[in-house]
C-alpha positions in Angstrom: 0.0 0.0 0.0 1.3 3.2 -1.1 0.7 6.1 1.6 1.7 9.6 2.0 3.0 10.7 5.7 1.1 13.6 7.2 3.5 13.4 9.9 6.3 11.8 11.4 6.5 8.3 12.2 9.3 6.5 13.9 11.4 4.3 11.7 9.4 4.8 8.8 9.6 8.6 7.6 8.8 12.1 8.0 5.7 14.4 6.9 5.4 14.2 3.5 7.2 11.1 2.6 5.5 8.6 0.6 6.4 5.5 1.8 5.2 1.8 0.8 3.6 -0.3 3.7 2.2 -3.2 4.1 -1.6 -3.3 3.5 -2.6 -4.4 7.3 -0.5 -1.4 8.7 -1.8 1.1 6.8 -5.6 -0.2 7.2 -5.3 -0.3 10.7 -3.0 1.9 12.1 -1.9 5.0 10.0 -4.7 5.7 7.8 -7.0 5.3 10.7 -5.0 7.7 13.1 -4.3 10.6 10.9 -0.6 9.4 10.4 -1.1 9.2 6.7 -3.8 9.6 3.3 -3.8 7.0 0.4 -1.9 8.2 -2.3 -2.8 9.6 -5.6 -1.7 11.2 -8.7 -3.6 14.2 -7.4 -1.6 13.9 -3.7 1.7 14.9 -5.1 -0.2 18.5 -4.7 -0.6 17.4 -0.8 3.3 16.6 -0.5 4.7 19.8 -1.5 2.5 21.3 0.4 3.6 19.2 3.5 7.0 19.5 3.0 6.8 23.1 2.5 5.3 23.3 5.7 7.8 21.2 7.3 10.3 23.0 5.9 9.4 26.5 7.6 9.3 24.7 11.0 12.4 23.1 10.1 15.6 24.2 12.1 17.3 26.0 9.6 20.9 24.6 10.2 23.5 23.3 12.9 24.2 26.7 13.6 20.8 28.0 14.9 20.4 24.6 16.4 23.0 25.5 18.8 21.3 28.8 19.2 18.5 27.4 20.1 20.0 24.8 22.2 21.9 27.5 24.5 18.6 29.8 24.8 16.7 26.2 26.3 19.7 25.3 28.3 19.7 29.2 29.9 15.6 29.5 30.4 14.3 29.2 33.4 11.2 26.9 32.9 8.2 26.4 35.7 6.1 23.8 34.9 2.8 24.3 37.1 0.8 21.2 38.4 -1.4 19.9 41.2 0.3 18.5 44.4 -0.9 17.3 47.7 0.8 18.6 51.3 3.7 16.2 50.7 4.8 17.6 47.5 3.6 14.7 45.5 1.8 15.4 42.3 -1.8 14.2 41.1 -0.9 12.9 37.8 2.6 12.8 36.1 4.4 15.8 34.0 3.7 14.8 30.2 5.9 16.1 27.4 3.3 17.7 26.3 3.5 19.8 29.5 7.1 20.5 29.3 6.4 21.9 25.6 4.3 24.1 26.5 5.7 25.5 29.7 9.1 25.9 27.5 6.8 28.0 24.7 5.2 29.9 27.9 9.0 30.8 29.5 10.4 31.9 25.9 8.4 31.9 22.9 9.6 29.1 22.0 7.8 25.7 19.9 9.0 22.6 20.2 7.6 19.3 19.7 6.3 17.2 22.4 8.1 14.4 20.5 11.4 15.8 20.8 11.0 15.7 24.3 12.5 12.5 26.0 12.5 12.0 30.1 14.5 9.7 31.7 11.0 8.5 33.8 7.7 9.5 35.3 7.9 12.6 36.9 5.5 12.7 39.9 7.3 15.1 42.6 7.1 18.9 42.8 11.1 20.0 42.5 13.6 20.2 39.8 13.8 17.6 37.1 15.8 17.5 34.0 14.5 15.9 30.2 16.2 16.7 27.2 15.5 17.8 24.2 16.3 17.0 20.4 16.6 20.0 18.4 18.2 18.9 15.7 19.9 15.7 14.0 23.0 15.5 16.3 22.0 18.6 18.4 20.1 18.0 21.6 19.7 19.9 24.6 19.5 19.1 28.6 16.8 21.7 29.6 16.5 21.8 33.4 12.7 22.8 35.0 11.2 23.3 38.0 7.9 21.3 38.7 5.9 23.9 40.9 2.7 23.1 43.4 -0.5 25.0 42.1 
């Protein structure tokens, strides 16, 4: 089955790749998820159009990569959440909260998928993840998980 990526997918291409799967996977997993669209003659239109996209969110190079990567490493981030009196939280910090406190702290965007952690944060103090800003560029970005 012949698809076109709407966006990324681990160990099988970015947005705007047309890849070749097999007919199951595509059924039942990308199609169904938004990961992907059947391709056509008339999708070629949809790919430049995704990797144009792309493109502008794109880190332009190594060197504004390490730009970036020393403006994370400097910022100081606050990540508010719920706790109880002991300082444990109700829930976990997500990636997806991380992203958005760093967007919050200094304008910003990453993607919640560049985020990694090393495990579950679930404590009010600081904590450390680290983020991939480029191919080959990553930084350690150092946040404070703050009571609400």
């Amino acid at each position: 089955m012949k698809l076109i990526l709407t966006q990324e997918v681990s160990g099988l291409g970015a947005a705007g790749d047309i890849v070749e799967v097999k007919d199951g996977y595509g059924r039942n997993f990308l199609l169904p998820r938004g990961f992907a669209i059947s391709w056509t003659r008339g999708g070629e239109k949809q790919v430049t159009q995704i990797k144009r996209a792309r493109k502008v969110r794109e880190v332009r190079d190594r060197d504004h990569a390490n730009e970036i990567k020393q403006s994370l490493e400097s910022m100081v981030i606050v990540v508010p959440a719920k706790a109880g009196a002991t300082g444990k939280l109700f829930g976990s910090i997500t990636t997806a909260d991380i992203a958005s406190a760093v967007k919050a702290a200094g304008d910003i965007s990453i993607d919640k998928r560049k985020v990694h952690l090393a495990g579950a944060i679930k404590t009010v103090g600081n904590h450390k993840a680290t983020v991939d800003v480029h191919p080959g560029v990553s930084a350690n970005v150092q946040f404070v998980v703050s009571a609400d």
